[in-house]
N, C-alpha and C positions, 0 to 999 in steps of 0.2 A: 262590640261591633268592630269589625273590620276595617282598617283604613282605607281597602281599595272601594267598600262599600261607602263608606260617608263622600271618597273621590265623584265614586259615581251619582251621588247625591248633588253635590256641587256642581257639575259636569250637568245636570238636568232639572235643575231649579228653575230655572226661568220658565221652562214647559212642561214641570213637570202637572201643573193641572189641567193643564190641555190633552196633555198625552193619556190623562187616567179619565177623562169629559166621559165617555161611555160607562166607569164604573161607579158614576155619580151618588144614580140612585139607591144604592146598594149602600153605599155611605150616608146619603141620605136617613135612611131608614132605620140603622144602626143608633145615630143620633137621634131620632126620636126616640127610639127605645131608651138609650140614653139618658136622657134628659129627665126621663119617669122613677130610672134607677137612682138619680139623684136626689128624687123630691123630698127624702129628709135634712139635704144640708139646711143650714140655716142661711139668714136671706144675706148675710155679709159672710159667706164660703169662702175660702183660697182653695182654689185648686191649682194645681202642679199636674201639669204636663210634660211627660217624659218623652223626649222623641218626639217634640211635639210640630216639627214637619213646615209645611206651609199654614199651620193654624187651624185647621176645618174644623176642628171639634171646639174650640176656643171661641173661635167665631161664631158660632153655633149658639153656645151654651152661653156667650155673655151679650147674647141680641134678647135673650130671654132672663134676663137675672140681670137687669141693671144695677143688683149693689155686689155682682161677687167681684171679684180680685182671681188674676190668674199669674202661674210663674210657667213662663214655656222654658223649656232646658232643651237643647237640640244640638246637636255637633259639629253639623254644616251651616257654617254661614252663610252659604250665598240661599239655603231656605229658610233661616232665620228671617231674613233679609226679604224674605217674599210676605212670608207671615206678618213684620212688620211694617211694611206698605201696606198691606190689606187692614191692617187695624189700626192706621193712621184714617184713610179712607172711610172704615166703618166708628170712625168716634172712640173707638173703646182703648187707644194705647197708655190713655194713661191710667187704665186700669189694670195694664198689663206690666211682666220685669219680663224683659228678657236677655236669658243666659247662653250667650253661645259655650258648649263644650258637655261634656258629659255628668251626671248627678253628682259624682262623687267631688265636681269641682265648683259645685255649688254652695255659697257660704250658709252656713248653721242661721236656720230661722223658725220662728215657732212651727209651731207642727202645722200640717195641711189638714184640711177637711177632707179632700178626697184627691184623686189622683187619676190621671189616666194616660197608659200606654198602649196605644191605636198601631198595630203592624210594625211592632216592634223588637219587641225581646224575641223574634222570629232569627233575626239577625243576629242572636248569639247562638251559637253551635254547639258551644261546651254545656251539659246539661249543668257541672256543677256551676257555671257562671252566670247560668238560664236565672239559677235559683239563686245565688249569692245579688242579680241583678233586682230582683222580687224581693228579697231582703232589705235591700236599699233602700228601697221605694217606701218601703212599712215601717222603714226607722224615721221617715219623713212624714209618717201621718200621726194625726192622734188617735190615743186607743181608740178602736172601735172606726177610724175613718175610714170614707170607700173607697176601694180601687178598681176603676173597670179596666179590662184586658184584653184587647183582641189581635188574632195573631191569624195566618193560614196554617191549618191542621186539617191530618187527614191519615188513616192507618192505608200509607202505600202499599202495603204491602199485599193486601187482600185485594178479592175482584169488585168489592163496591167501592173501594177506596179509588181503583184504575178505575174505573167507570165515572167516578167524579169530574178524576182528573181530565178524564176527554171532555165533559160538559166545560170545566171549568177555563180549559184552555179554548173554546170554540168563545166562550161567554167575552173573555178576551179579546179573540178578535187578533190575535198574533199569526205571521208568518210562519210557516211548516218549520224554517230552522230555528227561529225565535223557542218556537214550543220544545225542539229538539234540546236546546241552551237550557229551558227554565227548567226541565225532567231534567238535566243533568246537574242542574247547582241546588232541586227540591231534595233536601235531607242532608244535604252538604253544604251551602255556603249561604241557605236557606232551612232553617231547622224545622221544617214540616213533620209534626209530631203526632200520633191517634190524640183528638183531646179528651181521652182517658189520662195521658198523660199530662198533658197540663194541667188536671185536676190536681196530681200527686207536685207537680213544680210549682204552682200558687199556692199549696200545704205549706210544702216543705221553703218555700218563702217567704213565712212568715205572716200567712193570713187563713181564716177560715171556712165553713164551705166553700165552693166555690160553684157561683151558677149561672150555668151556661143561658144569655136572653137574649141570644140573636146568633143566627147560623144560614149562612147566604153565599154558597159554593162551598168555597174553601174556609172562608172567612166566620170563622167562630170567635164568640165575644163572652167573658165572665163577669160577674163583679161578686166581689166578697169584701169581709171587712177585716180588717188590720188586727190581727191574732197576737204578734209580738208585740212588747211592751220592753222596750229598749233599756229600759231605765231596771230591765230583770223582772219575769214572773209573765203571766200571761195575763191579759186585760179581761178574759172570761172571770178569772178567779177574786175581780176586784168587788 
């Protein structure tokens, strides 16, 4: 992720859930979904949250799971900082850690149960770091742990792909130049990919099938399970 990207994350934390209030339900619904794909953690889970924002999926997920444990990792602090008011508020901080900076500066702890990276690894550009970032995340779980995935994807390049993108921009609710800006940084400083592709970058990241259980615009989501086995060999073959 980019530094002028996390800049503009700090720069809009205070309102950034005001600002997205229309795409609520849309996230909403995700997290239902969610919460079903998770139903084999066990009832004391850690989950690891990468990028994990003003908290929405964390808040979520631990209104419903009074024994899990969560670690949010996030780069910006002043949405750190939002996520942890909100979970002061809703009771749950002290079942929470939170890490301001990115995964790899996060100290060595037993593995996670599962994992989740919500509108994130969108923000890496570089395919090979799309995947070395998915890598990460998998050295972080125990064999077999989940990881759910959701990113905006979409093959620009075709006529349903543009046809999306005008839905998806009207759904928004953005100014004509606003829309003009987001078409100009979608594939560039936003890695909107066909998620054909992101099938083959959550492979080649170190996890297995991957399947897609919720698609709403833009907004495509996976979960699979932790394929590498860090320690050398694959966790299939155990």
């Amino acid at each position: 992720m980019q530094r002028d990207t996390i800049a503009m994350f700090d720069q809009h934390a205070a309102t950034y859930d005001q600002t997205w209030r229309a795409m609520a339900p849309l996230r909403d619904a995700m997290q239902l979904v969610l919460d079903n794909v998770f139903a084999p953690l066990p009832a004391d889970a850690h989950v690891l949250s990468v990028g994990a924002g003003t908290g929405a999926e964390i808040l979520y997920l631990a209104e419903r799971h009074p024994d899990w444990r969560f670690t949010a990792v996030e780069p910006s602090g002043p949405m750190l900082d939002v996520f942890r008011a909100k979970a002061e508020a809703q009771g749950i901080a002290s079942r929470c850690r939170f890490h301001e900076g990115f995964l790899d500066s996060l100290p060595e702890s037993a593995p996670f149960d599962a994992a989740t990276s919500i509108l994130v690894s969108q923000f890496v550009t570089d395919p090979a770091e799309r995947r070395a970032f998915f890598r990460e995340i998998a050295g972080r779980l125990r064999p077999g742990g989940y990881l759910a995935s959701a990113d905006l994807a979409c093959d620009m390049t075709s006529v349903a792909g543009s046809r999306l993108l005008e839905v998806w921009f009207e759904m928004m609710s953005v100014a004509p130049e606003a829309r003009e800006r987001a078409q100009g940084i979608y594939g560039s400083q936003v890695a909107v990919v066909p998620p054909v592709a992101m099938d083959d970058i959550l492979r080649e990241g170190g996890f297995d099938l991957p399947v897609r259980f919720f698609q709403t615009g833009l907004i495509h989501a996976w979960f699979a399970r932790q394929a590498l086995d860090v320690r050398g060999g694959d966790q299939n073959q155990r």
